[in-house]
C-alpha positions in Angstrom: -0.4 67.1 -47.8 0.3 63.7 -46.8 2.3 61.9 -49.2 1.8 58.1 -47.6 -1.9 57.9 -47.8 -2.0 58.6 -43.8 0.1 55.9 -42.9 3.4 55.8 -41.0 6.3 54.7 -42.7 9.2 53.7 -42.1 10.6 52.1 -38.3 7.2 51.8 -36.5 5.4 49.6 -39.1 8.5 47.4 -38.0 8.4 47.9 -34.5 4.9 46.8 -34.3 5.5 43.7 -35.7 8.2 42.7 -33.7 6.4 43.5 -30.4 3.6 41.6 -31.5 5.5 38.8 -32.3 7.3 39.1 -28.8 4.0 39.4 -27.2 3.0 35.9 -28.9 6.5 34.2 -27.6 6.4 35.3 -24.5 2.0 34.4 -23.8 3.0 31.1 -25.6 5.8 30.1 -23.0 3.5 31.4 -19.9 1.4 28.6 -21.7 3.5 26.2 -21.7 5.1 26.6 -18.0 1.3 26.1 -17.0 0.6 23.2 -18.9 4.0 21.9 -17.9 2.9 22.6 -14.5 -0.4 21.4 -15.0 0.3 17.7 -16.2 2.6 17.7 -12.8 -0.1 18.4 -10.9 -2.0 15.8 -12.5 0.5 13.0 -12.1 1.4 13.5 -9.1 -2.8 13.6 -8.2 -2.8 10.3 -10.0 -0.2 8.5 -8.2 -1.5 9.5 -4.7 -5.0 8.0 -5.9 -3.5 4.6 -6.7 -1.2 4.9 -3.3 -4.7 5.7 -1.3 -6.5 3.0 -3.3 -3.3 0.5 -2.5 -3.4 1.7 1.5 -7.4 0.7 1.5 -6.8 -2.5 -0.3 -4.0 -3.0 2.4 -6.3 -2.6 5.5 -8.7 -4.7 4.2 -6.4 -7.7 3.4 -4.8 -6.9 7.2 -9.1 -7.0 8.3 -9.3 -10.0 7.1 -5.9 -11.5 8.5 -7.1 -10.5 11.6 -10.7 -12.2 11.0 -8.9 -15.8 10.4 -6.5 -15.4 13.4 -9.5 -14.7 15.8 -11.6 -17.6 14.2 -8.3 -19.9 14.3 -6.3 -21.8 16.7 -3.0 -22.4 15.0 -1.2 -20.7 12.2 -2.3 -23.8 9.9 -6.1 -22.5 10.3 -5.3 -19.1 9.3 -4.1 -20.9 5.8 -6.9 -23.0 5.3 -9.0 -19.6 5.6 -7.3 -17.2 3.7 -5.6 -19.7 0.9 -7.1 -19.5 -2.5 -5.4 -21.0 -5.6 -2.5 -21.9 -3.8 -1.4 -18.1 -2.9 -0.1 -19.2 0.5 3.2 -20.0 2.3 4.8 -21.1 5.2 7.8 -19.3 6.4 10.4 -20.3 9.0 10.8 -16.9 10.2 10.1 -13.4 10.2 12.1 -11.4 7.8 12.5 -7.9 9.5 10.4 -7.5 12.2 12.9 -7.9 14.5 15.1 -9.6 17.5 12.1 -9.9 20.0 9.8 -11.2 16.7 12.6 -13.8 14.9 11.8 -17.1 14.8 7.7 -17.6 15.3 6.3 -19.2 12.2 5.1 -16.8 9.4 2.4 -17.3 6.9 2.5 -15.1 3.7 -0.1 -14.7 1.5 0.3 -13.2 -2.2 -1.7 -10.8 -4.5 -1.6 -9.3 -7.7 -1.5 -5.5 -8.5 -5.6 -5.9 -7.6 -5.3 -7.6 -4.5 -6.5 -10.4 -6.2 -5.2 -14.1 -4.6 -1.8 -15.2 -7.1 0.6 -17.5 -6.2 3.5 -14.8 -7.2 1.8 -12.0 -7.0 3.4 -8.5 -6.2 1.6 -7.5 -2.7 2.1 -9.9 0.1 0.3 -10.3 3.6 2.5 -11.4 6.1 1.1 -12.9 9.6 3.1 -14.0 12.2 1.9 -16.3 15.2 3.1 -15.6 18.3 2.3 -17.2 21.2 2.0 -15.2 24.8 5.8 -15.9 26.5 5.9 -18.4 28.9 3.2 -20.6 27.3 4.9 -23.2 26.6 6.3 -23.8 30.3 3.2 -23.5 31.6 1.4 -26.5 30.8 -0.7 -25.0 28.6 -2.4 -26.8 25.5 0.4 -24.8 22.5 -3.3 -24.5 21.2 -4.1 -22.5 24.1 -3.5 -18.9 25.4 -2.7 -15.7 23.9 -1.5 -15.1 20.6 -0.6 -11.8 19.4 -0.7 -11.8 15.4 1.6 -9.3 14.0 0.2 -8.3 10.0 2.0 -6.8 7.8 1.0 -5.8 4.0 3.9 -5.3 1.9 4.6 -4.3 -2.0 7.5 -6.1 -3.7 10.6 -3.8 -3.5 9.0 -1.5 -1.3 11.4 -0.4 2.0 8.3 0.7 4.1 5.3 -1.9 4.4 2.3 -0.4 3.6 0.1 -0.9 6.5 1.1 -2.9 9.9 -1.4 -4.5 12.1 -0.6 -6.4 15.0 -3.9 -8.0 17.1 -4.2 -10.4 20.0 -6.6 -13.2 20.6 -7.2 -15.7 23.0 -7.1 -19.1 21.6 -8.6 -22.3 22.6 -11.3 -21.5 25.1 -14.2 -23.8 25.3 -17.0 -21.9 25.9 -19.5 -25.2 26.7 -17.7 -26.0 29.7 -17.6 -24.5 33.3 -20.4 -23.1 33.3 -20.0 -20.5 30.2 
């Protein structure tokens, strides 16, 4: 006869319990690694969504940088066109582009976080004016000849610009003359 009422004493009623309990540690940390690893995957997702919103933003600022210069024979027209609640600036120079670049004039234009015109905002557009070498010697009208406009949108601390354009124009023809 069976004393226990048909159950098991003893050890195994134990053992079960502990490898049940095991069982639920170990599926409970396989939960957590991939939830862990989840929320990576979904930060990381995030930040590459505001850097590709940032990058779009970016060309369209350098778009329309390049829009002014073509419509604009000096450096001073490309303010009047892009200025907007006093978010523009002359500078005296370029500030990194280079030997060969240093010392043409510099317009920078500042946004905010939305690319939205702010005096000290965080994004900047930089264009620099530079007239075609040996323009000056030439005879030629300083509002005349080709100007290569070098754009560069930039994020404040950022060691890499964001986006870099650089365009050329011809400025100052007169198209109701000679004949065109």
């Amino acid at each position: 006869m069976i004393e226990d009422g048909g159950r098991t004493g003893g050890k195994r009623t134990g053992s079960r319990g502990t490898a049940f309990y095991i069982e639920a540690l170990l599926l409970a940390a396989v939960f957590t690694v991939v939830i862990l690893t989840l929320t990576r995957v979904f930060a990381w997702s995030g930040q590459r969504g505001r850097d590709a919103a940032l990058l779009t933003g970016a060309v369209h600022l350098a778009e329309n940088g390049a829009e002014a210069g073509a419509a604009s024979r000096s450096l001073e027209e490309v303010r009047e066109l892009l200025e907007e609640d006093g978010n523009g600036e002359m500078l005296a120079q370029a500030d990194g582009q280079g030997a060969a670049d240093a010392g043409f004039p510099t317009l920078r234009m500042h946004y905010d976080d939305d690319l939205n015109p702010a005096p000290e905002g965080t994004v900047w557009m930089d264009i620099q004016w530079i007239p075609a070498s040996g323009q000056d010697g030439d005879g030629a009208s300083p509002e005349e000849g080709l100007v290569k406009s070098v754009i560069t949108v930039s994020r404040a601390g950022a060691q890499e610009p964001v986006y870099r354009l650089e365009t050329e124009v011809f400025t100052g023809l007169d198209l109701s003359r000679d004949g065109f």
